[in-house]
Backbone of each chain as nested JSON, in Angstrom:
{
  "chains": [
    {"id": "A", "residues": [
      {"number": 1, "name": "UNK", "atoms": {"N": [-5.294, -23.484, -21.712], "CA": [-5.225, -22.477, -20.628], "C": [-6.039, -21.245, -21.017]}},
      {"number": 2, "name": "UNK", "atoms": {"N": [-6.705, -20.139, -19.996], "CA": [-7.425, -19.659, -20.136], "C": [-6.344, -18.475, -20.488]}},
      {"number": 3, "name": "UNK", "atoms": {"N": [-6.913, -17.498, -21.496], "CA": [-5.998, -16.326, -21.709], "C": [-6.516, -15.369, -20.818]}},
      {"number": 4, "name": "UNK", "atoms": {"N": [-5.649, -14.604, -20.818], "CA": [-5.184, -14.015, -19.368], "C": [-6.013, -12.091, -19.604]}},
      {"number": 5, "name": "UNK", "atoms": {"N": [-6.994, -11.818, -19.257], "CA": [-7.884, -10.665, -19.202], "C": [-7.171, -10.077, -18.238]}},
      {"number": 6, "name": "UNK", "atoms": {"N": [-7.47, -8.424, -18.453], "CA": [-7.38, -7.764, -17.371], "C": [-8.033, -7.731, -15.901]}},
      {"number": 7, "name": "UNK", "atoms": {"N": [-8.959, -8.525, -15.804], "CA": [-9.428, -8.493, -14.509], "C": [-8.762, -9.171, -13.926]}},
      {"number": 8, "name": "UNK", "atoms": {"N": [-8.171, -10.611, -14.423], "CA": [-7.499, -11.5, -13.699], "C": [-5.883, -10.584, -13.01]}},
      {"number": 9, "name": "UNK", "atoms": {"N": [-5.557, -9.704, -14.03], "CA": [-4.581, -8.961, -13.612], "C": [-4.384, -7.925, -12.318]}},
      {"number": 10, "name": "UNK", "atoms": {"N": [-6.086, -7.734, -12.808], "CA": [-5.948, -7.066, -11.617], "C": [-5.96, -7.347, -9.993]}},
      {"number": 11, "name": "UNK", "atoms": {"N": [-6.795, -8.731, -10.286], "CA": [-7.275, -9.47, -9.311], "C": [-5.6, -9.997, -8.654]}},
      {"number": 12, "name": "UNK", "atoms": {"N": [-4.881, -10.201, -9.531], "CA": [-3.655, -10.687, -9.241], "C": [-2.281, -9.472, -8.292]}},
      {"number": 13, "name": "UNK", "atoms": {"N": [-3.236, -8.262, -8.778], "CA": [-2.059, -6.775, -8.245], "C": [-2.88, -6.696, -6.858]}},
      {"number": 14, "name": "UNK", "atoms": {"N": [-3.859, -7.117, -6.706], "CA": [-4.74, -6.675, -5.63], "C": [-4.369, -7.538, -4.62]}},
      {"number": 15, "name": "UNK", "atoms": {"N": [-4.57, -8.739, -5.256], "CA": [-4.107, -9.944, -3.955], "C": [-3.069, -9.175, -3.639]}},
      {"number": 16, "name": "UNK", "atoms": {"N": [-1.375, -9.205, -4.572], "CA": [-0.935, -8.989, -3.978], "C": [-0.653, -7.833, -3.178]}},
      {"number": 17, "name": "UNK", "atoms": {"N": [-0.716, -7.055, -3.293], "CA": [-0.38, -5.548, -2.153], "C": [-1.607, -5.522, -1.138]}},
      {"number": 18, "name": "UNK", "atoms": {"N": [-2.261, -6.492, -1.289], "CA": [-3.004, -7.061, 0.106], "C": [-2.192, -7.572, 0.953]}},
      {"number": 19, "name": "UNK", "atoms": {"N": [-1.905, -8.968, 0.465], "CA": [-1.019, -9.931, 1.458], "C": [0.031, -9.149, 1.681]}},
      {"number": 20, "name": "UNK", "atoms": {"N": [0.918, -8.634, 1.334], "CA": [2.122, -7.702, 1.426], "C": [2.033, -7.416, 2.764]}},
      {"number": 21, "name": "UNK", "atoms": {"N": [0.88, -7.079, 3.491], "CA": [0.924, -6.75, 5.163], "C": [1.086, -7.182, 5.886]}},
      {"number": 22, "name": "UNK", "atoms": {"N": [1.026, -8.524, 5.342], "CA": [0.928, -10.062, 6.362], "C": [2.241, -10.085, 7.062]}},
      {"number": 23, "name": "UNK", "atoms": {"N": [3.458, -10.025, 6.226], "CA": [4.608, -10.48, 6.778], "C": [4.91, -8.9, 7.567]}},
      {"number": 24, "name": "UNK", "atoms": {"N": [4.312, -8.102, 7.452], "CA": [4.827, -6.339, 8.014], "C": [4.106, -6.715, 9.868]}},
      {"number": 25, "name": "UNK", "atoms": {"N": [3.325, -7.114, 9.76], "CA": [2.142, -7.39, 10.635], "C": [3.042, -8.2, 11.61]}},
      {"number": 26, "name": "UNK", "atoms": {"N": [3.238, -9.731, 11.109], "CA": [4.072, -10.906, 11.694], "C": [5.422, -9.721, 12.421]}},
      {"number": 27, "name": "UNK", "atoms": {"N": [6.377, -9.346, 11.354], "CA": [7.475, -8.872, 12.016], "C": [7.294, -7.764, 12.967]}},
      {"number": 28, "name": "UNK", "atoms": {"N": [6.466, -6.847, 12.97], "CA": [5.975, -6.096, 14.157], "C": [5.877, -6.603, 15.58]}},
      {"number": 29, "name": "UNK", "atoms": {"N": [4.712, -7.923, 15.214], "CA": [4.113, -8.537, 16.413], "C": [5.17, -9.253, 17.587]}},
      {"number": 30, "name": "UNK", "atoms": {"N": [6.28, -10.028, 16.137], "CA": [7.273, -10.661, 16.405], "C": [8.233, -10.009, 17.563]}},
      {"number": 31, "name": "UNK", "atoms": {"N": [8.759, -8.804, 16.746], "CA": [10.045, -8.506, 17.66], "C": [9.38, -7.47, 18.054]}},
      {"number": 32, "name": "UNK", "atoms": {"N": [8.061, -7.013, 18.549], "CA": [7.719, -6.076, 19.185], "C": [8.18, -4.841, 19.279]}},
      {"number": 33, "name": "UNK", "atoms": {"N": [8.788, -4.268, 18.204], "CA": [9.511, -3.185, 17.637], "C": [8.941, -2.437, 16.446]}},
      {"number": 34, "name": "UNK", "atoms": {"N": [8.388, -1.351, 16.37], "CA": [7.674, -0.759, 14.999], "C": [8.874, 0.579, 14.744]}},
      {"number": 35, "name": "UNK", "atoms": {"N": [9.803, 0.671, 16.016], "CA": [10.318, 2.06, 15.704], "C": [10.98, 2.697, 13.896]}},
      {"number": 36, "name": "UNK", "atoms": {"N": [10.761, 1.819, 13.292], "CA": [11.064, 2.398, 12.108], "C": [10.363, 2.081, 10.576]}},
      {"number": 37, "name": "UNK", "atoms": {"N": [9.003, 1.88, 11.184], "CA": [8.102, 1.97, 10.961], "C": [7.544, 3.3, 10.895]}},
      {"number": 38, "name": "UNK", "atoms": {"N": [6.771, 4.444, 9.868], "CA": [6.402, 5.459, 9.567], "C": [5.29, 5.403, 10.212]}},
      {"number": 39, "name": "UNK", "atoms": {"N": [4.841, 6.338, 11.491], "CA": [3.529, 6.329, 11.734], "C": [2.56, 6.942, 10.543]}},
      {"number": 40, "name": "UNK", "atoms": {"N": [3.251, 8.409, 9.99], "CA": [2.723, 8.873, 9.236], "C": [2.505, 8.083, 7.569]}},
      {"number": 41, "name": "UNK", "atoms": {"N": [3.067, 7.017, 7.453], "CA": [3.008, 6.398, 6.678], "C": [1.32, 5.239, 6.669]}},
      {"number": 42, "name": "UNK", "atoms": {"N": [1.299, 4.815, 8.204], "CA": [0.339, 4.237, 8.421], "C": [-1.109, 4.774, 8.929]}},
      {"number": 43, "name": "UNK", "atoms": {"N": [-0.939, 6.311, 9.093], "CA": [-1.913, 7.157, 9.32], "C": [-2.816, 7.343, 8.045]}},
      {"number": 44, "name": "UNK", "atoms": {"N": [-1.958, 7.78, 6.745], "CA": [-2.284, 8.305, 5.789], "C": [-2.593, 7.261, 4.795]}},
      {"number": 45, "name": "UNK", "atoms": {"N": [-2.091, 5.925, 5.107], "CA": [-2.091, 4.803, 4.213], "C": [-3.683, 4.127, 4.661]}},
      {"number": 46, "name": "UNK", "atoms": {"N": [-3.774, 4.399, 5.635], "CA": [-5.412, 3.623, 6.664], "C": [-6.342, 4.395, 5.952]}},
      {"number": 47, "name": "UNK", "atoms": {"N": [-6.181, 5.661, 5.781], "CA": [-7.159, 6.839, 5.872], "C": [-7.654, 6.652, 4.025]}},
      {"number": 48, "name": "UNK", "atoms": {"N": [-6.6, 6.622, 3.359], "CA": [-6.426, 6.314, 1.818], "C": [-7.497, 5.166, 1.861]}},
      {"number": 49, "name": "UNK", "atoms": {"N": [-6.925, 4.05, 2.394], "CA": [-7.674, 2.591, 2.127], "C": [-9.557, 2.699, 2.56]}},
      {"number": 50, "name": "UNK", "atoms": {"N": [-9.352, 3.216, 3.469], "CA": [-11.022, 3.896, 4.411], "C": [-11.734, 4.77, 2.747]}},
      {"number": 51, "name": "UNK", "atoms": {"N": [-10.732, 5.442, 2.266], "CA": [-11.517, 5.756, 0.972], "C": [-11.731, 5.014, -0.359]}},
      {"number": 52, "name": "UNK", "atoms": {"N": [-10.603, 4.235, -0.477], "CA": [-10.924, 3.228, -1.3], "C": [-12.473, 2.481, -0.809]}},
      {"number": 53, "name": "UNK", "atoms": {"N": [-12.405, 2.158, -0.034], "CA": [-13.378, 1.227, 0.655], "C": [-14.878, 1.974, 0.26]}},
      {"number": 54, "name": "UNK", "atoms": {"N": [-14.658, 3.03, 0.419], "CA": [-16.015, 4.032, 0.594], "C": [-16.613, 3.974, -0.976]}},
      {"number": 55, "name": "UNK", "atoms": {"N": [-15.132, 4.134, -1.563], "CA": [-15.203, 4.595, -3.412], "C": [-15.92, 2.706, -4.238]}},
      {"number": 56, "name": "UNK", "atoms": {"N": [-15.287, 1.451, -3.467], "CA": [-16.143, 0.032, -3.36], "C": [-17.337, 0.171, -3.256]}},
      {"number": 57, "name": "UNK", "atoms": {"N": [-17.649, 0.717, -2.237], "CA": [-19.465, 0.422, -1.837], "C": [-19.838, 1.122, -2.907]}},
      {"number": 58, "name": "UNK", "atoms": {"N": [-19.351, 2.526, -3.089], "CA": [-20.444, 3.238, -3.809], "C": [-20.422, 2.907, -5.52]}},
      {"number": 59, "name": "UNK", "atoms": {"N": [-18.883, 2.246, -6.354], "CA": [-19.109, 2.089, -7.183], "C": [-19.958, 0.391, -7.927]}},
      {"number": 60, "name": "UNK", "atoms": {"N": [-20.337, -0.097, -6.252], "CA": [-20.102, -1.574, -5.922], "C": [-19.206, -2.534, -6.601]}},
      {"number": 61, "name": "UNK", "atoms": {"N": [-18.242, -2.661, -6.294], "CA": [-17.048, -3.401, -7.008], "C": [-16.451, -4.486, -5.893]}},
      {"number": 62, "name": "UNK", "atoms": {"N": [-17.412, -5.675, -5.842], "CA": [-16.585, -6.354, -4.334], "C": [-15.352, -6.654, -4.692]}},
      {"number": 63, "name": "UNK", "atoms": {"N": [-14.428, -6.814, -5.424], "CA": [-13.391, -7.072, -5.667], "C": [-12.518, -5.472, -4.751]}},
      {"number": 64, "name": "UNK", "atoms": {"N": [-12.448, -4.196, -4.853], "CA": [-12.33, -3.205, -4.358], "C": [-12.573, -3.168, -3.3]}},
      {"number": 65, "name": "UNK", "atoms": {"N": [-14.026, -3.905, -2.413], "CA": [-14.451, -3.482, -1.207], "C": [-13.547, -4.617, -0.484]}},
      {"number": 66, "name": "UNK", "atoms": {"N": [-13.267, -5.92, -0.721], "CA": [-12.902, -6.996, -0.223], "C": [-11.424, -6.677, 0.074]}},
      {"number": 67, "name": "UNK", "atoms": {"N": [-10.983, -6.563, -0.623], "CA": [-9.651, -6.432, -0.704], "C": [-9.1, -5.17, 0.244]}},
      {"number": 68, "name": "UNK", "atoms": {"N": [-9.365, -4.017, -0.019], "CA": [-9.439, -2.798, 0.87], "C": [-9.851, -3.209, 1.862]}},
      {"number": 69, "name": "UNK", "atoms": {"N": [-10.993, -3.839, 2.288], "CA": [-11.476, -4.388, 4.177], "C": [-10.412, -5.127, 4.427]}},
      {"number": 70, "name": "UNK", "atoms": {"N": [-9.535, -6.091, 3.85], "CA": [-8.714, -6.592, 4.268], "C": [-7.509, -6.086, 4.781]}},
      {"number": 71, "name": "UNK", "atoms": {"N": [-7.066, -5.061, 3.892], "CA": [-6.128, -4.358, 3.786], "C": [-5.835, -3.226, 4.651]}},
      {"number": 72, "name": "UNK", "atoms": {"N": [-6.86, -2.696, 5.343], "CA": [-7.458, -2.226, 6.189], "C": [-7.348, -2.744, 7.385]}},
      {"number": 73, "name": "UNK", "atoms": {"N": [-7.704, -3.734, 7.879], "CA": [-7.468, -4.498, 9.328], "C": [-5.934, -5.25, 9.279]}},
      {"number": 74, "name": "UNK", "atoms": {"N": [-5.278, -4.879, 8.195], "CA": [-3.512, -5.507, 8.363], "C": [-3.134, -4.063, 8.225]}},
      {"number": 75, "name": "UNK", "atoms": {"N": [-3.476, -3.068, 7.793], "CA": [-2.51, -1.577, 8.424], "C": [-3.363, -0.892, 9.746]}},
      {"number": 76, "name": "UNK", "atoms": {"N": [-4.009, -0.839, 10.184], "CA": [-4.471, -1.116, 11.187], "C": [-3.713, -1.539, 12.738]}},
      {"number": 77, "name": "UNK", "atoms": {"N": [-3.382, -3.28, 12.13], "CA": [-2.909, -3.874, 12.86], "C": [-1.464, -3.528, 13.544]}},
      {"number": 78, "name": "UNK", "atoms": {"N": [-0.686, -2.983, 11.868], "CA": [0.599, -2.132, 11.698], "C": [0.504, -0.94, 12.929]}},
      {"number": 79, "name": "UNK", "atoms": {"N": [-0.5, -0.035, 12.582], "CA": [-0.953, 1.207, 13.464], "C": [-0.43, 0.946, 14.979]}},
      {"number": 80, "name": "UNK", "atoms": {"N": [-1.582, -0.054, 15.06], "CA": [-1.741, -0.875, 16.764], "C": [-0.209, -0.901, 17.017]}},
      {"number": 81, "name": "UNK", "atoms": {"N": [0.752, -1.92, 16.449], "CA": [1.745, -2.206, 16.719], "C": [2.812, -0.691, 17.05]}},
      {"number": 82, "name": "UNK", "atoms": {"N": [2.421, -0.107, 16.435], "CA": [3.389, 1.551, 16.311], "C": [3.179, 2.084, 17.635]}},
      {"number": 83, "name": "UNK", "atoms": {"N": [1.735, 2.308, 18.041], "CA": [1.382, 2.687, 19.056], "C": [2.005, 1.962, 20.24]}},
      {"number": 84, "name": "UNK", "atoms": {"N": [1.737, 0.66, 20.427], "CA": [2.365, 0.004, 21.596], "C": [4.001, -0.032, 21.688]}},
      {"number": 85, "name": "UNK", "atoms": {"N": [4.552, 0.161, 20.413], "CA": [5.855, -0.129, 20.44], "C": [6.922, 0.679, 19.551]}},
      {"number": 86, "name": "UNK", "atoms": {"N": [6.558, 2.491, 19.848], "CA": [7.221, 3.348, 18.774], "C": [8.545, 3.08, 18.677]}},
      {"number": 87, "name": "UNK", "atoms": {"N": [9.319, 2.651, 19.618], "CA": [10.773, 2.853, 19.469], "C": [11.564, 4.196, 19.943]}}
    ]},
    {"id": "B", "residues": [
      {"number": 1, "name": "UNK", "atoms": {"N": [-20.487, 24.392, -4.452], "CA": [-19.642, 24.073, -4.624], "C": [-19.944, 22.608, -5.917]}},
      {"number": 2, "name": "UNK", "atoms": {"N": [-19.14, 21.654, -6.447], "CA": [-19.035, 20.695, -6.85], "C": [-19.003, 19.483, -6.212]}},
      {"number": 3, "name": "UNK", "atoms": {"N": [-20.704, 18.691, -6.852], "CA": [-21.023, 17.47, -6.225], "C": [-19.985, 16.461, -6.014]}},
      {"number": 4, "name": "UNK", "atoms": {"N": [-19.734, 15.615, -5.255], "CA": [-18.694, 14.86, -4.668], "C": [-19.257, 13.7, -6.234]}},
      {"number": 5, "name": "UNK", "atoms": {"N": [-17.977, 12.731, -6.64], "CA": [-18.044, 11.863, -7.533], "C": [-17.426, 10.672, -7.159]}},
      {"number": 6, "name": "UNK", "atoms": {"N": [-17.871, 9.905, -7.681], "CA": [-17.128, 8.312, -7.362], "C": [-15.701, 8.399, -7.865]}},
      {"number": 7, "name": "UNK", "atoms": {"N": [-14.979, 9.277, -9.044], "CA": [-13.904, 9.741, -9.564], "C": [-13.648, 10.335, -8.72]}},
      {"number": 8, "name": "UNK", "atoms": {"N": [-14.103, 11.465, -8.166], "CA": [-13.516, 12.215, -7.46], "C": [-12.465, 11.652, -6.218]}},
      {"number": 9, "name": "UNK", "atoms": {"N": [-13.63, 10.962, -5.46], "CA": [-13.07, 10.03, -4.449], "C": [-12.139, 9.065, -4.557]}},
      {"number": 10, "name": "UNK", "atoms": {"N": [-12.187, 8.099, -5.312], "CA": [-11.057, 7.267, -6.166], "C": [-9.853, 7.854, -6.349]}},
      {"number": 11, "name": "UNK", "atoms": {"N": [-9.727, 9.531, -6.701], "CA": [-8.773, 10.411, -6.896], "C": [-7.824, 10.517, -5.489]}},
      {"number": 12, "name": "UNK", "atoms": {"N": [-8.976, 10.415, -4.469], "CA": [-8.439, 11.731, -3.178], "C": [-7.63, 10.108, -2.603]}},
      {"number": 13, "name": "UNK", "atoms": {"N": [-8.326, 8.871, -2.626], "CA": [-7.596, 7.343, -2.168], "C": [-7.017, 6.856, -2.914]}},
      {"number": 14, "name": "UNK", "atoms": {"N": [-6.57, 7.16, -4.296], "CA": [-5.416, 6.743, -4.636], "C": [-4.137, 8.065, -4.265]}},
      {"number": 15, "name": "UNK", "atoms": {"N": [-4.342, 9.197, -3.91], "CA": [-3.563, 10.199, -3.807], "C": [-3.143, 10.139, -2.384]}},
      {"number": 16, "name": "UNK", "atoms": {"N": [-4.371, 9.737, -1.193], "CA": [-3.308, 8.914, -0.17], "C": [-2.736, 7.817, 0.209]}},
      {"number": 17, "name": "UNK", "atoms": {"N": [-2.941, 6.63, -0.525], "CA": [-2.374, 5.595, -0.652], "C": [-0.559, 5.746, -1.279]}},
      {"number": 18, "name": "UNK", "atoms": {"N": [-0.771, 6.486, -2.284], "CA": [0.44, 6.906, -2.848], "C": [1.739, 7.835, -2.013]}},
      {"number": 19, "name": "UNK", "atoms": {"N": [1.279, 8.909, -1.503], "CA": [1.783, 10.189, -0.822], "C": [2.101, 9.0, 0.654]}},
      {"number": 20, "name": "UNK", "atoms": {"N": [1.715, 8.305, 1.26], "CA": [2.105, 7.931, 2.19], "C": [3.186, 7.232, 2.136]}},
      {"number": 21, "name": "UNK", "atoms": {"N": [3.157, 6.398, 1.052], "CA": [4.807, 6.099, 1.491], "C": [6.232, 7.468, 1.072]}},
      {"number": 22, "name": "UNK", "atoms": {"N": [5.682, 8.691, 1.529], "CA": [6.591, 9.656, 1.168], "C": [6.903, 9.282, 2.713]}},
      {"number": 23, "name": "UNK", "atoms": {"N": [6.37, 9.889, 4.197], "CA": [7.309, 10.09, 4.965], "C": [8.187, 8.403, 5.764]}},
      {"number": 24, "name": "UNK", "atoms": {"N": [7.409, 7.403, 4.794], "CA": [8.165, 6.04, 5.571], "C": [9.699, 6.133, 4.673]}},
      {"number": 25, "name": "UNK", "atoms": {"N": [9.662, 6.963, 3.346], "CA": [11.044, 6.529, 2.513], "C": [11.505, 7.869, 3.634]}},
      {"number": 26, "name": "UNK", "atoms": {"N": [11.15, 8.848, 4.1], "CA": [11.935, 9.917, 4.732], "C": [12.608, 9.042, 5.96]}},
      {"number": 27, "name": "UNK", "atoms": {"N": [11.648, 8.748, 6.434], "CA": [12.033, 8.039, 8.066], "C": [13.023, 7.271, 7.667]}},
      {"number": 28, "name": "UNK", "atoms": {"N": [13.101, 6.178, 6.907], "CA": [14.658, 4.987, 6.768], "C": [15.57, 6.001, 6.575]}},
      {"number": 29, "name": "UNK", "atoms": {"N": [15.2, 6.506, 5.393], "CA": [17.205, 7.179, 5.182], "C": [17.235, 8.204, 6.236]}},
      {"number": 30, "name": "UNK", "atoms": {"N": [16.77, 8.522, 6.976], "CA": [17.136, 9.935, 7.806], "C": [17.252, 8.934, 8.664]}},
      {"number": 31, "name": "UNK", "atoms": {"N": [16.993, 8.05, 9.798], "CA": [17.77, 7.128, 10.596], "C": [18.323, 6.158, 10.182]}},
      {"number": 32, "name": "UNK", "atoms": {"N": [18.705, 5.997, 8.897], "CA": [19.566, 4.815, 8.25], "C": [19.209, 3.437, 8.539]}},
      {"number": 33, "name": "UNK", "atoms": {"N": [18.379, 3.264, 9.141], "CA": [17.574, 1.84, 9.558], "C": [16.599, 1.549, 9.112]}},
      {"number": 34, "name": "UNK", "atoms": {"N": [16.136, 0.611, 8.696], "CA": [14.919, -0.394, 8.404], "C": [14.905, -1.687, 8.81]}},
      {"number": 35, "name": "UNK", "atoms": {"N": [15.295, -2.116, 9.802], "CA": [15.269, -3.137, 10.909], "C": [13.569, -3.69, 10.763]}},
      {"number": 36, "name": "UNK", "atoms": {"N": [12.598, -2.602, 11.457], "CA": [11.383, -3.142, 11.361], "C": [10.603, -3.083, 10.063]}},
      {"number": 37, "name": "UNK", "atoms": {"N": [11.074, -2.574, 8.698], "CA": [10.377, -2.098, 8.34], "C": [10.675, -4.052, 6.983]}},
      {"number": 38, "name": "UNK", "atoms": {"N": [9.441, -4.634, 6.906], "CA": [9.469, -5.977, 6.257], "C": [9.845, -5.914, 4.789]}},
      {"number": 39, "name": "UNK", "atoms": {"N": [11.028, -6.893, 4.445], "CA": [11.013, -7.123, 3.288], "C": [10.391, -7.71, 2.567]}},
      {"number": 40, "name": "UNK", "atoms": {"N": [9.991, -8.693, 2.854], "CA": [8.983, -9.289, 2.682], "C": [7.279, -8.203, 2.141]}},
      {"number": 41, "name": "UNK", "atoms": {"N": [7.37, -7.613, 2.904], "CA": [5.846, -6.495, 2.625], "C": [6.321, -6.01, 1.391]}},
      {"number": 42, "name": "UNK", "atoms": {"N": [8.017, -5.61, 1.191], "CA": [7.915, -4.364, 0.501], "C": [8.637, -5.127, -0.608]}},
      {"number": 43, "name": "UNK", "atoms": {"N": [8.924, -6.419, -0.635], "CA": [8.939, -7.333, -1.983], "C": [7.64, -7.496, -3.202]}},
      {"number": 44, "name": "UNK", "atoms": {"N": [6.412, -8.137, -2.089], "CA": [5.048, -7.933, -2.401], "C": [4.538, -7.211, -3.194]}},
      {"number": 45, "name": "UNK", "atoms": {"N": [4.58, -5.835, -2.051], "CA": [3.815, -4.747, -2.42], "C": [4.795, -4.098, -3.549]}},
      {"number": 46, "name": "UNK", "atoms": {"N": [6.287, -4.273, -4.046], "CA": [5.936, -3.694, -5.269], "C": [6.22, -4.59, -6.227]}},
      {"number": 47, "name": "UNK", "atoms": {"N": [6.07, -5.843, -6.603], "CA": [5.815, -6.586, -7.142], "C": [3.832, -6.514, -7.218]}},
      {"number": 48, "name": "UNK", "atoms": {"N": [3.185, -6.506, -6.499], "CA": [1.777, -6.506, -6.774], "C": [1.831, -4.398, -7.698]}},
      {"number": 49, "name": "UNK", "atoms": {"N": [2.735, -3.757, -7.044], "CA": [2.335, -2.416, -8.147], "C": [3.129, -2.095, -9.073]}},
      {"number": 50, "name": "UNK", "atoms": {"N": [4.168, -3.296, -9.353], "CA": [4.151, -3.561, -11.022], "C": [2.933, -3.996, -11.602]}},
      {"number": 51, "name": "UNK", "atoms": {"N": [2.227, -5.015, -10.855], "CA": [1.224, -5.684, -11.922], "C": [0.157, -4.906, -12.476]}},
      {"number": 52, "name": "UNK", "atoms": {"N": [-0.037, -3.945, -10.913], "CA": [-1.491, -2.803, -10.914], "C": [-0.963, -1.521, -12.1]}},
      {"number": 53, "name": "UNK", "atoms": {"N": [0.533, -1.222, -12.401], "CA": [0.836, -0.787, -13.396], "C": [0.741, -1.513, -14.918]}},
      {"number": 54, "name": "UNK", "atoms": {"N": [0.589, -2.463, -15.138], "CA": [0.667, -3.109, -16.216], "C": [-0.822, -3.139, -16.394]}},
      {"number": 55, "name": "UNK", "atoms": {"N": [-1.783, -3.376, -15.347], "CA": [-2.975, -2.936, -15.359], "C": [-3.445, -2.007, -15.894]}},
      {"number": 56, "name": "UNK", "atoms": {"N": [-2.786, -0.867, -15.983], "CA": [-3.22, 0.572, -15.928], "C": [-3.193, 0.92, -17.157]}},
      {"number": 57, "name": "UNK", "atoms": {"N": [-1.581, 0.376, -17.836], "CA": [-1.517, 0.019, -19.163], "C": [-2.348, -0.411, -19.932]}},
      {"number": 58, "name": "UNK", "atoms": {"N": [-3.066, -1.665, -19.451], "CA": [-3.732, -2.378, -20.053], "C": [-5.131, -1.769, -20.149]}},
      {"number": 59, "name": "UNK", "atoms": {"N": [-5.911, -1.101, -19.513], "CA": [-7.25, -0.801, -19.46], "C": [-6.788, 0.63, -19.883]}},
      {"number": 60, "name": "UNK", "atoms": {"N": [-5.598, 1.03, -20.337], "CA": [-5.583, 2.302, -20.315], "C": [-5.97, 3.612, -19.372]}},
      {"number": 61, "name": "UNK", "atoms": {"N": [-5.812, 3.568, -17.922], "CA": [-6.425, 4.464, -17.496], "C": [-5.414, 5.542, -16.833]}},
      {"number": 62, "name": "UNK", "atoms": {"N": [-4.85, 6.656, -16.9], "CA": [-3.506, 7.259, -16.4], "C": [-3.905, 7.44, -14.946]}},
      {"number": 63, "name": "UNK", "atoms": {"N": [-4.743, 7.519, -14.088], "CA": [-4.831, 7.651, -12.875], "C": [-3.887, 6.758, -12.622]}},
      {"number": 64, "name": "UNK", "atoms": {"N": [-4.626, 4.923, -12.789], "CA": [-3.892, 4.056, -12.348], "C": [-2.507, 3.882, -12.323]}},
      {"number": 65, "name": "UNK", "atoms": {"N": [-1.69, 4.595, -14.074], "CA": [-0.282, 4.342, -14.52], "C": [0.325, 5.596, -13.242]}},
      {"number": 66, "name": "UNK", "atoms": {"N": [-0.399, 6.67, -13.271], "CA": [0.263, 7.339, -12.607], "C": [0.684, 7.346, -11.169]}},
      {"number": 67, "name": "UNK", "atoms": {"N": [-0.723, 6.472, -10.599], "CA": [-0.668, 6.51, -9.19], "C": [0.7, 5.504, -8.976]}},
      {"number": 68, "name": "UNK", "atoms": {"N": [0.357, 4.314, -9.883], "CA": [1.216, 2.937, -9.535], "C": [2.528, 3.152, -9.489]}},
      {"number": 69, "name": "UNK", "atoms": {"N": [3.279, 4.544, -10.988], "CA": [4.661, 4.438, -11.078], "C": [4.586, 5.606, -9.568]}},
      {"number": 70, "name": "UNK", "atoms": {"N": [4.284, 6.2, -9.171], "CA": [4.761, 7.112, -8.024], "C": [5.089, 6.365, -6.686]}},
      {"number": 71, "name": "UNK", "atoms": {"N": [3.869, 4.915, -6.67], "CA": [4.407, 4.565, -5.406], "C": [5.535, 3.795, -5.386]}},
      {"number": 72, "name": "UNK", "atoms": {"N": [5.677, 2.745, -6.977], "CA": [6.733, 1.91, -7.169], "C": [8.288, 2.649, -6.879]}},
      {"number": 73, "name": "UNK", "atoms": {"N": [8.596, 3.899, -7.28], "CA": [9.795, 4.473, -6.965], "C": [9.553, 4.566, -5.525]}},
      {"number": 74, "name": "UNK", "atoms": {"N": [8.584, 5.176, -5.015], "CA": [8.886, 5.654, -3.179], "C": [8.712, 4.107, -2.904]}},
      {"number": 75, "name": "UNK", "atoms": {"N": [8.275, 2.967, -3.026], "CA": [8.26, 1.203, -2.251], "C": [9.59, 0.752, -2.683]}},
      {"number": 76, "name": "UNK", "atoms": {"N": [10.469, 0.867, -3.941], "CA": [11.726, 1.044, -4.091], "C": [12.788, 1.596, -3.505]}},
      {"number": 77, "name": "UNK", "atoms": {"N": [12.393, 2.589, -3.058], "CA": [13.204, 3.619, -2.397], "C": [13.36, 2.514, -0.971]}},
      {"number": 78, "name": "UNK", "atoms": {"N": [12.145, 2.195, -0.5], "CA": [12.134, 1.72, 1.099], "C": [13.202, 0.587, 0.495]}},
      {"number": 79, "name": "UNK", "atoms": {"N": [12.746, -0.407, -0.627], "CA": [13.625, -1.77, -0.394], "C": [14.955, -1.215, -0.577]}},
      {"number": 80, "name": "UNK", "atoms": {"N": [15.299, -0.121, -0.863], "CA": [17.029, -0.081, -1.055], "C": [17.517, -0.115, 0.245]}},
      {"number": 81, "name": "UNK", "atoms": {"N": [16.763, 1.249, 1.117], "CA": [17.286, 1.252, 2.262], "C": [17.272, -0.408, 3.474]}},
      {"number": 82, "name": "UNK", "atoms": {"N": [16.136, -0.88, 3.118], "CA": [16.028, -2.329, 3.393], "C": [17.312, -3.364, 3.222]}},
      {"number": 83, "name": "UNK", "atoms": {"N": [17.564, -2.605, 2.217], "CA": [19.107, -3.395, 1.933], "C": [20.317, -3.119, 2.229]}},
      {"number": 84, "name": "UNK", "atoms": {"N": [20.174, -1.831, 2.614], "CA": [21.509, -1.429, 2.282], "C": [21.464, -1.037, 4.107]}},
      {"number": 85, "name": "UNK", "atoms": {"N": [20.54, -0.855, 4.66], "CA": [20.546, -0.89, 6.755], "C": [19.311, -2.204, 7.025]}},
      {"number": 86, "name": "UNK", "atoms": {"N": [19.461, -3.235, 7.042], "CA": [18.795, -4.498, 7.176], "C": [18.4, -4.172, 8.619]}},
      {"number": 87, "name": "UNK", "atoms": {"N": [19.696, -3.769, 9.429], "CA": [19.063, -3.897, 10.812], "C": [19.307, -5.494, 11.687]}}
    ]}
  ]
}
């Protein structure tokens, strides 16, 4: 087995608090309910990731840019859902 | 003034990535609900910022240790209330 580097680690923290949105996303869409859901949580969390993203290109790190674009169109999606359905 | 830096920026998006989950831990306990808010996301996400902490450890860098333990207590904070008002 391959021993285990920090990139793989990181690659592994990144996936996850990527996917992490997936199921936030699903249960939004689901019961069409965001009311307790933080807008300001998803305002400031979009705006953060929009800089990560920026801080990717410029340090070129696709691992950073990939992950953040992703991460990005699932709080986003969160956003959308808040808007249509504050509670 | 002082030229903008790839640090710099990295600074200002990990500082809102972090700070945002301040008003989602306000919002649960001040309406005692987290109905919408996914366990599932907030299993993930701090399970992926343990790892990005062990990361931080590992490459040594305190931005990372610091950013990671600040959000792990406030993504903690959400799963208690997650638990303790399911909704």
């Amino acid at each position: 087995m391959a021993e285990m580097t920090p990139q793989m680690l990181g690659y592994a923290a990144g996936f996850l608090t990527t996917v992490a949105f997936v199921p936030q996303v699903l249960q939004v869409y689901r019961s069409r309910s965001a009311r307790d859901v933080s807008l300001g949580m998803f305002v400031l969390f979009s705006t953060g990731v929009v800089l990560w993203l920026v801080y990717g290109v410029w340090i070129e790190s696709p691992p950073v840019i990939w992950a953040n674009a992703v991460t990005l169109v699932l709080a986003l999606a969160v956003l959308g859902a808040k808007w249509r359905w504050p509670g």
